[in-house]
C-alpha positions in Angstrom: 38.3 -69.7 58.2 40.1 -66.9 56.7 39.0 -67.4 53.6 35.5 -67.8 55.0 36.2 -64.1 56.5 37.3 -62.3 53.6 34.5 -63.9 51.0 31.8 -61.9 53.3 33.8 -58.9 53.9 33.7 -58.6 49.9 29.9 -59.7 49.9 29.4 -56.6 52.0 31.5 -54.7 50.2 29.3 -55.4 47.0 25.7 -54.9 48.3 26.7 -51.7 49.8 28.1 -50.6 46.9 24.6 -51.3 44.7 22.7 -49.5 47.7 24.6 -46.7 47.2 23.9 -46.1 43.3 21.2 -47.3 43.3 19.9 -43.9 46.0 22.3 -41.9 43.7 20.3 -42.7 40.7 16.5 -41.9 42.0 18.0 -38.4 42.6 16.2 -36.1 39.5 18.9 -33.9 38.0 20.1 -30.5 39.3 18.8 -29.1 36.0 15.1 -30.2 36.0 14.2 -29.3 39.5 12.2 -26.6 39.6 11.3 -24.9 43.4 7.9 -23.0 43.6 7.5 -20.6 46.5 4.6 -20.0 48.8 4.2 -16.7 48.9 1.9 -16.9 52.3 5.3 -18.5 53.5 7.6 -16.2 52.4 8.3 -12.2 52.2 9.6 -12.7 48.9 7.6 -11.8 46.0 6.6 -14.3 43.4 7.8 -13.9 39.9 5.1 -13.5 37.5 5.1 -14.2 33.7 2.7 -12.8 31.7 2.0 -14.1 28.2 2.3 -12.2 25.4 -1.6 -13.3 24.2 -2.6 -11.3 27.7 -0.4 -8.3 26.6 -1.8 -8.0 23.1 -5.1 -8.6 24.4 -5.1 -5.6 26.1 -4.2 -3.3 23.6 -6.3 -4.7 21.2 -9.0 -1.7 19.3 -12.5 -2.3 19.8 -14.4 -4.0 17.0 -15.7 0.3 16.8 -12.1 1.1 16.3 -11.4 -0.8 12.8 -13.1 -1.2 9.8 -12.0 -4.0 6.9 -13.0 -4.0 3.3 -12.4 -6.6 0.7 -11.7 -7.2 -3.0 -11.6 -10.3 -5.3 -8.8 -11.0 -7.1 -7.1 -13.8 -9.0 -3.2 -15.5 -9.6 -1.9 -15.3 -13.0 -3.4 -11.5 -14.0 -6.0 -10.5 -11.4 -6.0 -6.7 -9.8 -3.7 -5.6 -7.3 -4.5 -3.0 -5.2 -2.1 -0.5 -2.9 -3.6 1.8 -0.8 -2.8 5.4 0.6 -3.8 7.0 3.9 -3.1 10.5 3.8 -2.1 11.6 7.5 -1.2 8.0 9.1 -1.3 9.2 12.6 -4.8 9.3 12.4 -5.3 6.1 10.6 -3.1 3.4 10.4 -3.7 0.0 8.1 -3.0 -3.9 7.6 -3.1 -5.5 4.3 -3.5 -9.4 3.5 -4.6 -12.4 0.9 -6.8 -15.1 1.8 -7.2 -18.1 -1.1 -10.4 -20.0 -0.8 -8.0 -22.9 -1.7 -4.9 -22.9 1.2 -3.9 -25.9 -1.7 -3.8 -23.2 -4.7 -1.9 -23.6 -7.6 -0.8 -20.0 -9.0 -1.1 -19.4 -12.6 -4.3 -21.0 -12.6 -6.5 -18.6 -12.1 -6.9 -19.6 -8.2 -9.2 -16.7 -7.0 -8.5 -14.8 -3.6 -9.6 -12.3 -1.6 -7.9 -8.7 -0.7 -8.2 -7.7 2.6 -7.4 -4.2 3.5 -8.4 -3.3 7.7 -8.0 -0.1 9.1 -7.7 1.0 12.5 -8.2 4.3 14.8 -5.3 6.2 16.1 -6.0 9.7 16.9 -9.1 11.6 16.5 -9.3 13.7 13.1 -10.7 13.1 9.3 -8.0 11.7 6.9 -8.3 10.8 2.9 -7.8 7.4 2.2 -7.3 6.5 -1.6 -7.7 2.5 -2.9 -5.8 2.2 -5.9 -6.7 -1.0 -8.3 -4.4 -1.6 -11.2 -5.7 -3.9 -13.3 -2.5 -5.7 -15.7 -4.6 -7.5 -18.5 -6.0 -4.1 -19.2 -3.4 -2.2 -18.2 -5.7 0.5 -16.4 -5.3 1.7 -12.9 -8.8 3.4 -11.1 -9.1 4.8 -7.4 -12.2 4.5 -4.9 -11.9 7.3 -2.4 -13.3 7.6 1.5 -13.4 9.7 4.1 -11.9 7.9 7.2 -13.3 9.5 10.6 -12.1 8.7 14.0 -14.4 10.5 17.2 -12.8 11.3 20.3 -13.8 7.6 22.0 -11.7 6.1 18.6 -14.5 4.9 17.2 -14.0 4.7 13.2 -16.0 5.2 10.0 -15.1 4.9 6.8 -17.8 6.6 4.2 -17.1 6.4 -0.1 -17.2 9.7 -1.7 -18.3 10.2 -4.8 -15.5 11.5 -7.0 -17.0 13.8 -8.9 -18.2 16.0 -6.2 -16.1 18.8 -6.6 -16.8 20.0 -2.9 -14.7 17.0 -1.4 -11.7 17.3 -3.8 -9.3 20.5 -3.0 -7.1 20.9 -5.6 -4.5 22.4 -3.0 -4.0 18.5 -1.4 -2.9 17.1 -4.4 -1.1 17.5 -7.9 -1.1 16.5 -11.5 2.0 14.3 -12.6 3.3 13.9 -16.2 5.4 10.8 -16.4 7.7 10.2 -19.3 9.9 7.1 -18.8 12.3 8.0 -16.0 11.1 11.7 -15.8 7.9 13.2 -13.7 7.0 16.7 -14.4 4.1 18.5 -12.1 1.7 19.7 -14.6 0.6 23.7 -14.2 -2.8 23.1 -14.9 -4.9 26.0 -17.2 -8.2 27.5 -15.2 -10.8 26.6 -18.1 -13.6 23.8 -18.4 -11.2 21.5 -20.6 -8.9 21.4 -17.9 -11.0 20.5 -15.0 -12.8 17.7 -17.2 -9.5 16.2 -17.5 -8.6 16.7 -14.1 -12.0 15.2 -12.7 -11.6 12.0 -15.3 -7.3 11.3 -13.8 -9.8 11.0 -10.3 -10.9 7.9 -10.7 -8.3 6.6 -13.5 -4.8 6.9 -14.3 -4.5 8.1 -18.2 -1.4 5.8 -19.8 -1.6 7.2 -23.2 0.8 5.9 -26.3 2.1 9.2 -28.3 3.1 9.9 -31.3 5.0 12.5 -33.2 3.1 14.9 -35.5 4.3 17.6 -37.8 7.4 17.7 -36.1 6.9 19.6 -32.9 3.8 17.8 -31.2 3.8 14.1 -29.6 -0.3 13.6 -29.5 -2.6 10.9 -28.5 -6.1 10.0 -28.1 -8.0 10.0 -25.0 -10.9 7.5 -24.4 -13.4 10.1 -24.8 -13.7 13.8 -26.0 -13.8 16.6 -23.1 -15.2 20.5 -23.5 -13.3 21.9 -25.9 -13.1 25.5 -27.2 -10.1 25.7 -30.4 -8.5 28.4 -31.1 -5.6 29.8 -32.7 -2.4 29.7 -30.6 1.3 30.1 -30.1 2.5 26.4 -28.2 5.4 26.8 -26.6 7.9 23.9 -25.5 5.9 21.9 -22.5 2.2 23.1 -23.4 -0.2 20.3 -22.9 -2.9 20.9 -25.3 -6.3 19.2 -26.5 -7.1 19.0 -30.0 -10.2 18.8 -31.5 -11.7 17.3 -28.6 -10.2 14.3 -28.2 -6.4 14.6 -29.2 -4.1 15.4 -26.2 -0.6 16.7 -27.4 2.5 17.8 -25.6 4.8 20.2 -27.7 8.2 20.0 -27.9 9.2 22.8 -30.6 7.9 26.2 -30.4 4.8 26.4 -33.1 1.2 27.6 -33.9 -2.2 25.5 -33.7 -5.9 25.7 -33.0 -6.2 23.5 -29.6 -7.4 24.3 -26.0 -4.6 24.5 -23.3 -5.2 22.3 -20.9 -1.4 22.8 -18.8 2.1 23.4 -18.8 5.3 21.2 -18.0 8.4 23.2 -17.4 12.1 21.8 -18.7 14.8 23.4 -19.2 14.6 23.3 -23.2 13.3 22.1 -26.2 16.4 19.9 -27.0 15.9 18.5 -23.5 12.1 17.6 -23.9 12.4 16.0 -27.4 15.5 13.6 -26.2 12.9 12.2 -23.4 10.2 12.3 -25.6 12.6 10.1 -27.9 11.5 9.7 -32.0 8.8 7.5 -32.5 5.8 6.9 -30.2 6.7 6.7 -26.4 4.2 6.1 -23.4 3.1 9.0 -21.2 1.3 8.9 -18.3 -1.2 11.0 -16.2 -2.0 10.7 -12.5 -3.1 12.6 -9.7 -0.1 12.9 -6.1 -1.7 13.6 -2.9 -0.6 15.0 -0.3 -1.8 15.8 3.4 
């Protein structure tokens, strides 16, 4: 009987032991409960979380607040295009690539588009300046607009025409001579020749290959002949001159010419000018810098 006794004691024992884990295990972790209040049942507040798609949405610009312009392009030698706004704290912008092909293979010739958007910030009138450089042809050309933004934000961008002297003052920007590592502002003359090449660096940046001639000038030809009036001067070191129409030349060693002066570089001498100049043809280049 004894035996009988402690068999069902351990029977017991065993059941209540499975009862027991078995409650234990239908319990869901500590670290996965999550409590939600009611806040008609509480003086607590409930949290809130806010997503960030709700923030952005509500400082999102009107579609009257931003304007977006677009330009082909293609992998393997197609334009590129950088753009400058000249006060940003009245226009700011964004600048992207869409392919037509998401499964493009570069170097191919895959075409894609250039988007450029820009958006209101403050009220005012701003220049905004598209440069497209062009590396098969080696030739760089700008597209100007006026960028307004009215007191509501609203934005318009409108294309000037380049050539209209009235919306170019030469006071917001100036005329760069580049020579390798060196950039010299250019002191531009006050005569016809001048402005004509001054209205032409506009709409395209002038990379001109020069050579030496008669041992004080580096020349080179321009892509087409501007006004011109020759005659007889004394060049000194840094002149920029035209020649014959069509031949720009930078001197290096004081000398006499018929030309039209078309500007001045100043370095600190002739031995300084002719070791950036270097012997043998060397690659200048002409371009307008803006400022606000």
């Amino acid at each position: 009987m004894n035996y009988v006794k402690y068999i069902l004691i351990a029977v017991a024992v065993v059941v209540l032991s499975v009862v027991v884990c078995a409650c234990n295990g239908s319990k869901p972790a500590a670290s996965s409960t999550r409590t939600t209040r009611d806040p008609s049942t509480t003086n607590e507040e409930p949290t809130t979380t806010t997503s960030a798609t709700t923030v952005a949405s509500s400082e999102t610009p009107k579609d009257n607040q931003k304007v977006k312009l677009s330009f082909d392009s293609f992998d393997g030698g197609g334009p590129s295009y950088s753009v400058t706004v000249q006060d940003e704290s009245i226009v700011k912008y964004e600048k992207w690539v869409e392919y037509a092909d998401p499964d493009h293979d570069q170097m191919e010739g895959s075409a894609f588009d250039v988007y450029i958007e820009f958006t209101s910030v403050a009220p005012g009138t701003t220049r905004v300046i598209i440069e497209e450089y062009f590396p098969i042809m080696s030739t760089t050309t700008y597209t100007y607009y006026d960028a307004t933004v009215a007191d509501d934000l609203s934005l318009t961008l409108q294309k000037i025409d380049a050539s209209d002297d009235d919306l170019f003052v030469k006071q917001n920007y100036d005329l760069v001579v580049t020579i390798g590592q060196y950039s010299y502002y250019m002191d531009v003359a006050k005569n016809p020749t001048s402005d004509a090449f001054e209205k032409n660096l506009r709409t395209n940046k002038l990379s001109l290959s020069m050579e030496d001639k008669d041992g004080a000038w580096k020349t080179g030809d321009l892509p087409e002949e501007l006004p011109h009036d020759d005659k007889t001067h004394d060049a000194e070191c840094g002149d920029i001159v035209l020649m014959e129409g069509r031949t720009l030349a930078i001197c290096y060693k004081k000398t006499t010419g018929d030309f039209t002066v078309v500007g001045h570089i100043s370095v600190p001498s002739e031995r300084k000018l002719q070791d950036i100049l270097g012997k043998g043809d060397v690659l200048v280049e002409f371009y307008l810098e803006w400022s606000e």
